[in-house]
C-alpha positions as CSV (number, residue, x, y, z in Angstrom):
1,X,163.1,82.7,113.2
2,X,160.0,81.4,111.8
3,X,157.3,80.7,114.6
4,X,156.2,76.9,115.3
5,X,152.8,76.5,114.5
6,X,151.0,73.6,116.3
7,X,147.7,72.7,116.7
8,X,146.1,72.5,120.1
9,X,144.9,69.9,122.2
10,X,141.1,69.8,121.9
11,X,141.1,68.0,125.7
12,X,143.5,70.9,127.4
13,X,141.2,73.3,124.9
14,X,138.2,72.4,126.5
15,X,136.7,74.3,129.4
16,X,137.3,72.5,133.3
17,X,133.1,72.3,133.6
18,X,133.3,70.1,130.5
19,X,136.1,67.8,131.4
20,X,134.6,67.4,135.2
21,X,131.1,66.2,133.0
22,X,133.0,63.7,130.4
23,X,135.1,62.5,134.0
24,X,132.1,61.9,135.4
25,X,129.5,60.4,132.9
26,X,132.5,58.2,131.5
27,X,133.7,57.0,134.9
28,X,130.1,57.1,137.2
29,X,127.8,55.8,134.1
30,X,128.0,52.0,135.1
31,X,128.1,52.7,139.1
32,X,124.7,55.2,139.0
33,X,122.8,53.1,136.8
34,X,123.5,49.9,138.9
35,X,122.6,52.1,142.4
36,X,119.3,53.7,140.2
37,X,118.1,50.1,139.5
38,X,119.1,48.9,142.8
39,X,117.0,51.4,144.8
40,X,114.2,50.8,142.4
41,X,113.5,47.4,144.1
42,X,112.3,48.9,146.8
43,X,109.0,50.8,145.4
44,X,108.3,48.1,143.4
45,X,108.0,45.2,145.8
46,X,106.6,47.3,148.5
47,X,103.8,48.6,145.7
48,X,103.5,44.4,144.4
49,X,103.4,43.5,148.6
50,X,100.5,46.2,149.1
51,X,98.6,45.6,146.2
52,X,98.3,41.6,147.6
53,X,97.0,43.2,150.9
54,X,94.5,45.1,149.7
55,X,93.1,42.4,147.0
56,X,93.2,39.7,150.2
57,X,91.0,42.5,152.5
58,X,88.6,42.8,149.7
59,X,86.8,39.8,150.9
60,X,87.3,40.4,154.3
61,X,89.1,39.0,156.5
62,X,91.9,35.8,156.3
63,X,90.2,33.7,159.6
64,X,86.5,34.4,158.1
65,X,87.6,33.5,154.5
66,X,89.6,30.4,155.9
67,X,87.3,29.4,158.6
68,X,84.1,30.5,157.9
69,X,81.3,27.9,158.3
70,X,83.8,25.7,159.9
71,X,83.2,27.3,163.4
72,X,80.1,28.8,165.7
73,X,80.0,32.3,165.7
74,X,81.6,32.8,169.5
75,X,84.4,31.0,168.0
76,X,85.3,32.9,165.2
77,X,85.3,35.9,166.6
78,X,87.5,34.9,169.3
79,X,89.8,34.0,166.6
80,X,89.6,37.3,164.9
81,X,90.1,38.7,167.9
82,X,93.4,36.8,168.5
83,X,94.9,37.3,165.3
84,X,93.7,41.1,165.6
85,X,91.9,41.4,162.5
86,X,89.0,43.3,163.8
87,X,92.1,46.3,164.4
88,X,92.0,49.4,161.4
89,X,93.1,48.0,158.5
90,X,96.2,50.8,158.6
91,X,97.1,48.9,161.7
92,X,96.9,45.6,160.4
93,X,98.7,47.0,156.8
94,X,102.3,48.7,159.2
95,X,101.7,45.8,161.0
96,X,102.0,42.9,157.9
97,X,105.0,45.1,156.5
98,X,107.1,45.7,159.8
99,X,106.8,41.5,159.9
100,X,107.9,41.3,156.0
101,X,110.8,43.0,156.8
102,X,111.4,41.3,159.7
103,X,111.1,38.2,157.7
104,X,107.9,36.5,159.6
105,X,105.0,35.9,157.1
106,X,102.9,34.6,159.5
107,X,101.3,30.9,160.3
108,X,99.3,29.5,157.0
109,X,95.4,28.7,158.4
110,X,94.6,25.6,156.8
111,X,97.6,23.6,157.9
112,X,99.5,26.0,160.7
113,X,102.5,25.9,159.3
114,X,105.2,29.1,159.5
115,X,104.8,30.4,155.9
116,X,108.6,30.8,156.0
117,X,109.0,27.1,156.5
118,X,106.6,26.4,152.9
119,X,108.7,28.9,150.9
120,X,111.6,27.2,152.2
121,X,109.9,23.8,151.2
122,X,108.7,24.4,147.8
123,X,110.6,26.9,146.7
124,X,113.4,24.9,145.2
125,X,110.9,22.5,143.2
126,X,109.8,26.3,141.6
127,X,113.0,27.7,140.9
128,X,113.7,23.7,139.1
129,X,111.2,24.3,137.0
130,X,112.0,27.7,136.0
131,X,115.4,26.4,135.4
132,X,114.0,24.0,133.1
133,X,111.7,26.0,131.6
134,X,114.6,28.6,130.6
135,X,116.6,25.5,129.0
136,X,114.0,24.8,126.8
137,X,113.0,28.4,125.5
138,X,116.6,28.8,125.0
139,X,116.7,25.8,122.7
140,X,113.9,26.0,121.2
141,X,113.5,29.9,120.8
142,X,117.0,30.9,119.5
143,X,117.9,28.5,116.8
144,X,114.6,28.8,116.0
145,X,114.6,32.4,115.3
146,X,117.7,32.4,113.3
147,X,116.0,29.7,111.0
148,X,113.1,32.0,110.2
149,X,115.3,35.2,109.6
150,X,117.4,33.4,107.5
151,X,114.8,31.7,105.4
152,X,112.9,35.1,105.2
153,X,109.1,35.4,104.0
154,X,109.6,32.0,102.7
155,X,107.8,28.6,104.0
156,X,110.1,27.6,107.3
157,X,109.9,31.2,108.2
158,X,106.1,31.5,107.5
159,X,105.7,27.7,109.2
160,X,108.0,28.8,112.3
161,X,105.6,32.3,112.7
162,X,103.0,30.1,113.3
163,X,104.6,27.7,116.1
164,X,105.9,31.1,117.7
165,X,102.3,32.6,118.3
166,X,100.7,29.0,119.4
167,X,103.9,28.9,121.7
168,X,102.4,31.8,123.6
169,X,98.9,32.4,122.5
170,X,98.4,28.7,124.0
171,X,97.4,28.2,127.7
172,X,100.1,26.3,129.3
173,X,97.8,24.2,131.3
174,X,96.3,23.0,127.9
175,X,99.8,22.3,126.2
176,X,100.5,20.5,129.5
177,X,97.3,18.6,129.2
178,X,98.3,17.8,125.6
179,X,101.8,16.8,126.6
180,X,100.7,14.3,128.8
181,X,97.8,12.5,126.4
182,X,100.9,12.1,123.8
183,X,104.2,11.2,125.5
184,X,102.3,9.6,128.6
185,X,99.1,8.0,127.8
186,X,99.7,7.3,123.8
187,X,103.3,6.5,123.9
188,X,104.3,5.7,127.8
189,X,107.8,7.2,127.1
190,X,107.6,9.4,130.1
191,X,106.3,10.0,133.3
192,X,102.7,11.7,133.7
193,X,103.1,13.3,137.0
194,X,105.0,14.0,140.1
195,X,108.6,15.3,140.0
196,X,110.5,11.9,140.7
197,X,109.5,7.9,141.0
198,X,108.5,6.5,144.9
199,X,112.5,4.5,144.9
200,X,113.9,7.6,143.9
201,X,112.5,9.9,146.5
202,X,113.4,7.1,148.9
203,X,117.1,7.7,148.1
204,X,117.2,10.8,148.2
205,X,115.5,11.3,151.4
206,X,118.7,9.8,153.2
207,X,121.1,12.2,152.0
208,X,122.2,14.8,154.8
209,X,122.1,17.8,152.3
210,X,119.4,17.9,150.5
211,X,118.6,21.0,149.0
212,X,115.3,20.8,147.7
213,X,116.3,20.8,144.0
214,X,115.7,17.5,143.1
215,X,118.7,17.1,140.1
216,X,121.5,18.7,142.8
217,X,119.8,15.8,145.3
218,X,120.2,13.4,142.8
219,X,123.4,14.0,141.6
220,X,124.4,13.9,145.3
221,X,123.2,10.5,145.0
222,X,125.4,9.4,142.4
223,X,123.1,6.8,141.4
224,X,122.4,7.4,137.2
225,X,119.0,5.3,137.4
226,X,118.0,8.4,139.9
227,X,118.9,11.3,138.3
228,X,117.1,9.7,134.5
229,X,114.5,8.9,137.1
230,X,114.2,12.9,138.2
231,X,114.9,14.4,134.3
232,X,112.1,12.0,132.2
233,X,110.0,13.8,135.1
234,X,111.3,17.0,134.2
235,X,110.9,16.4,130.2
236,X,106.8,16.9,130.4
237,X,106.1,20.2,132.8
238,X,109.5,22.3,131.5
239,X,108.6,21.3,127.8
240,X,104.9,22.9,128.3
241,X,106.2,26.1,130.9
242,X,109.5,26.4,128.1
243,X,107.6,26.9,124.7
244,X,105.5,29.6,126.5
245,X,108.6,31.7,126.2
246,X,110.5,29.9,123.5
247,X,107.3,31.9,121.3
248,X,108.4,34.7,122.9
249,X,112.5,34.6,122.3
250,X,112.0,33.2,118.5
251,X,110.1,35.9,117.3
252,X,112.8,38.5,118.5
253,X,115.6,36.8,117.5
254,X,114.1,36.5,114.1
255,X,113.1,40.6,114.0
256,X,116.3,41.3,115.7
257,X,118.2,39.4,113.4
258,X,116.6,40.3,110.1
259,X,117.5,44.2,111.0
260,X,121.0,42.9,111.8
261,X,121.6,41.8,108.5
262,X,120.7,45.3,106.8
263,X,123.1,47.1,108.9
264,X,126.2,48.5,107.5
265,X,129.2,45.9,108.3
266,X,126.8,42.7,107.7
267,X,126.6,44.8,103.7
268,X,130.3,44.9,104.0
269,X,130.8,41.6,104.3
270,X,128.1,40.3,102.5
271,X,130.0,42.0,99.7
272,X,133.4,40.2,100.4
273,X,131.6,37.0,99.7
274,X,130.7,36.0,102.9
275,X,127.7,33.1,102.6
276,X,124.8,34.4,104.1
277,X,124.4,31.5,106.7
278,X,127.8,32.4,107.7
279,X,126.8,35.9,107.8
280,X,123.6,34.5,110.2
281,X,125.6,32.0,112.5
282,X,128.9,34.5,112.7
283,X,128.2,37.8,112.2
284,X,124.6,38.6,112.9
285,X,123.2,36.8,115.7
286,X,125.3,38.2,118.5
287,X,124.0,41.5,118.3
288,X,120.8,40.5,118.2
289,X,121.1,38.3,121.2
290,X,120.9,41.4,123.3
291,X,117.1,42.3,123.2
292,X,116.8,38.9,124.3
293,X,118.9,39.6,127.6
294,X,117.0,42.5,128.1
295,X,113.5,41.0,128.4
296,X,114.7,37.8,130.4
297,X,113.3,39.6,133.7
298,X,110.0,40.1,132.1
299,X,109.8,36.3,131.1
300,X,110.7,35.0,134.9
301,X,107.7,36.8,135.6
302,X,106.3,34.9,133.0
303,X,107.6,31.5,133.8
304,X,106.6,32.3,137.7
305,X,103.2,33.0,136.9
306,X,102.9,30.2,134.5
307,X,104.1,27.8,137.0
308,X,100.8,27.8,139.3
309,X,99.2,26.2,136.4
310,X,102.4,23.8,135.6
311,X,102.7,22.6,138.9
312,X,98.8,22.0,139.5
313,X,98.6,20.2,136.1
314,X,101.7,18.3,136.4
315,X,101.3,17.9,140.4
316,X,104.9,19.3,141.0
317,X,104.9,20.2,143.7
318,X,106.4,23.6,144.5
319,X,105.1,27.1,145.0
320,X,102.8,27.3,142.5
321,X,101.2,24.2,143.5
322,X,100.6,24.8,147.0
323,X,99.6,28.5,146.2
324,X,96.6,26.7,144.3
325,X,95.8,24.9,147.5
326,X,95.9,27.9,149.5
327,X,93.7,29.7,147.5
328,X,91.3,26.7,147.3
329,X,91.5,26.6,151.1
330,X,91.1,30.9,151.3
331,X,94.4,30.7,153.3
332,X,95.4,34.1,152.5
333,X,98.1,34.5,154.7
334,X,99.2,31.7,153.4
335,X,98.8,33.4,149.7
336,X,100.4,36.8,150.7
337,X,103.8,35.5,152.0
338,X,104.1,33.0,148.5
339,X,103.2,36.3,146.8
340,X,105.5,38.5,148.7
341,X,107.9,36.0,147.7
342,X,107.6,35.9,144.2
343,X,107.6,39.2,144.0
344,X,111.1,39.4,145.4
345,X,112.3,37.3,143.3
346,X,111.3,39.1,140.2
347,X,112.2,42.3,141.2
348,X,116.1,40.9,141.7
349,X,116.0,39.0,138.9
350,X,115.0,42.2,136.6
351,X,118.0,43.5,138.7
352,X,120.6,41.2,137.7
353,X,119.4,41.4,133.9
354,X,119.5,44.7,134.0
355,X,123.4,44.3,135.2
356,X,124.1,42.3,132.4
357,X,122.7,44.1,129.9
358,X,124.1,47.3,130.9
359,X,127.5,45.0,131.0
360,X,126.9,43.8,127.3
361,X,125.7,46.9,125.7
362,X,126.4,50.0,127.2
363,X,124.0,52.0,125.4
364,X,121.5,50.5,128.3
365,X,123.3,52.8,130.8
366,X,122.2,56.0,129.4
């Protein structure tokens, strides 16, 4: 009898430690990077939230900054004394994060309002804007960048290098400014401030939902002369906050792209007779969509920071805007909890990107 040779199995070959670390790096990659990234929210909103406390107490503090000048001295001390500012500043510091967690920012100064009841107020018109902002670097950036790649060192792509770095070597306020002087005062096509007509706010003020965002409000509406009304004022402020990023998303795509087309299967199919713009607008751009998701978080940071200048030059009226007044006024209570808030919502979105990126490619995970 001749003896049956077979070859064996290289999983049952391999040693149990082995088999326990491919279990668990296949099967636990996804879940420990999520929790990883999770957790790191913490640290970096309580490091964003103490950084804003310390820069505020560098010019003493929030009632003399506010208030100073406005009342004798008896007066403001009593103040000070009330809001317990003349307490160690590690009191006043556990003290301002046990009431962040708690979720009480405390009253603004100037206008004594709960600073819960502002981010409630102008938070939507913010997160429009961003919205709107996004839409256009989107448009603009993407296409865009798969023109220049695919017209390489040639004159679009030279011609489109250019618009990339005045996209976001230009201040936004000043691209605003120039926004308005051509589509507003030259051509009177669109609106030059303000985020909606007088009639349209009107309407909208009757509806029992109102959400803040004013294209949700005006769709609610269902009046089309309403929401044109709230989108020719949109045009203006999410044109000049969008090309600050498009600038931004066109030059990867274009990078990205170009090294996409040297790689391996692009060659393989280049060589089957594939056109190269079919090769750009089939095969290529995909892959080099996914730097783009990964630097999305980054650019909300962006758009957030961009939008104090947007909303004051374009008097839309949302977080950044009123964090110009309060910083006008010295209200830096006021200041902190917008800050606070911000920095909260940049630390989830970087979160969620992070998600889908990891989704998408799952190189990210390791």
């Amino acid at each position: 009898m001749t003896a049956e040779l077979s070859s064996p199995d290289p999983a049952s070959a391999a040693p149990p430690a082995v088999l326990r670390r491919r279990s668990s790096s296949g099967g636990g990659g996804l879940g420990r990077y999520i929790l990883v990234r999770f957790l790191l929210i913490i640290p970096t909103v309580f490091i964003l939230v103490t950084l804003v406390f310390l820069l505020m107490r560098t010019t003493g503090d929030p009632i003399t900054a506010a208030l100073g000048g406005k009342l004798t001295g008896p007066q403001l001390q009593e103040r000070i004394h009330e809001a317990g500012y003349d307490r160690p500043l590690i009191v006043q510091y556990l003290e301002y994060l046990g009431n962040i967690f708690t979720g009480n920012f405390g009253n603004t100064l100037s206008d004594n309002r709960p600073v819960t009841q502002v981010l409630v107020t102008y938070g939507g018109a913010t997160l429009e804007l961003a919205f709107y902002a996004l839409i256009v670097a989107f448009l603009v950036g993407i296409p865009f960048g798969m023109i220049a790649a695919y017209f390489r060192d040639r004159a679009p792509d030279a011609f489109l290098r250019i618009f990339a770095i005045l996209c976001y070597a230009t201040p936004v306020f000043f691209a605003g400014l120039l926004l308005k002087l051509v589509f507003a005062v030259w051509l009177q096509v669109l609106p030059v401030a303000g985020r909606a007509s007088t009639g349209a706010e009107l309407q909208m003020q009757f509806l029992q939902s109102k959400t803040g965002i004013y294209l949700i409000d005006a769709i609610q509406t269902g009046n089309p002369e309403v929401i044109a009304d709230v989108l020719s004022h949109a045009v203006l402020p999410g044109v000049a906050l969008g090309l600050l990023t498009a600038g931004v998303f066109l030059r990867l795509v274009r990078t990205n792209l170009i090294g996409t087309l040297g790689t391996d299967y692009v060659d393989s199919a280049r060589s089957r007779g594939v056109t190269e713009f079919r090769l750009v607008r089939k095969h290529a751009y995909r892959p080099a969509l996914i730097p783009i998701i990964t630097v999305i978080g980054l650019q909300i940071a962006l758009l957030l920071g961009g939008a104090v200048l947007t909303e004051t030059t374009f008097e839309w009226k949302g977080l950044g805007f009123q964090l110009a007044n309060y910083l006008q006024a010295r209200d830096f209570v006021a200041v902190q909890g917008i800050v606070a808030l911000l920095a909260v919502i940049v630390a989830v979105t970087n979160f969620i990107v992070d998600i889908i990126a990891a989704l998408i490619d799952p190189r990210v995970r390791y």
